[in-house]
Structures are given as C-alpha cells and as structure tokens.
N, C-alpha and C positions, 0 to 999 in steps of 0.2 A: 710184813712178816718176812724174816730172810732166816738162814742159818746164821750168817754174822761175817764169814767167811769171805766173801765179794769185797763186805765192808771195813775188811783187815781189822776186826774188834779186838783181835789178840793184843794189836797196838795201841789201843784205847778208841776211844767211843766217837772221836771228833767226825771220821767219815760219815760213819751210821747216821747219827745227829743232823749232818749235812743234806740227807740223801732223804732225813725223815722233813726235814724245815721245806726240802724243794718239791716234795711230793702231797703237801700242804696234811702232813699226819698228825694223831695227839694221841694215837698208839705206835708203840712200837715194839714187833715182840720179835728176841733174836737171840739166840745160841753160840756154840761153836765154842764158848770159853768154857763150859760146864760150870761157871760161879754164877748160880742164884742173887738174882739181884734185880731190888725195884727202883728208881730212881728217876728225876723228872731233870726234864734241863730245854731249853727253850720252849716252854709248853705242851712237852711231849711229855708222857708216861712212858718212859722205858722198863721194859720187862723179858730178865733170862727168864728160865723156870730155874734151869740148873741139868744136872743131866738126868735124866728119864732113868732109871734104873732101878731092879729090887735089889737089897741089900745093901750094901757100903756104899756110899750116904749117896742118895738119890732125891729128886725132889720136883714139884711140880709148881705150877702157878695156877690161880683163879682168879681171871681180871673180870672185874664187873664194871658195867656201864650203868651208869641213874644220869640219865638227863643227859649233862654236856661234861658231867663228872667222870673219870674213870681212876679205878684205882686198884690194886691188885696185892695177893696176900701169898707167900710162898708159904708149900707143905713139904715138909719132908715123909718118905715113905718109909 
C-alpha cells in the first residue's frame, strides 16, 4: 500500500508494478491520481479507491480476499 507518489503513478503505473513484482505482491493499493481504478497486470490486483471525499465525486474501494482470489469493487459516495 503506498500513496502512489514515491512511485511517480502520475506518469503511469510501470514503477509501481516494478516495486509490486520485487516485493513478491498480488495486491496493491495506491493513490495520489484520485482516478478510481481496478486493474491487474503482472498478477497483481491493482486498486486506487479514487479520492476519499463527500460530495463532488468521491469514491471508495472494497477489495475482498476468498482463498488466493482477490478482487475489488469501486463505490462512489
């Protein structure tokens, strides 16, 4: 779990993805762009929420784990 920030995600994902592959992850939850988004890529679950906020548009995640499954569902508030 990072803000996203360290991992320069504003420039896209290739760092993060790196840094998830060498710390042996199959989650990874990160921030810092506020775009909501679930998306897998080297057998990682990648998961923003989006940004935490009430009113103009905010939105959350709920990642569930079943077994060696993981997989996560964006809500807006």
């Amino acid at each position: 779990m990072t803000h996203g920030n360290r991992q320069h995600v504003k420039g896209g994902l290739r760092q993060l993805i790196g840094k998830g592959v060498e710390v042996g992850a199959k989650v990874v939850l990160y921030g810092h762009t506020h775009l909501a988004t679930v998306e897998t890529a080297q057998g990682m679950l990648l998961v923003n929420p989006g940004p935490l906020k009430e009113g103009a548009p905010g939105s959350y995640a709920i990642v569930t784990l079943d077994g060696a499954t993981a997989s996560a569902t964006i809500y807006p508030i």
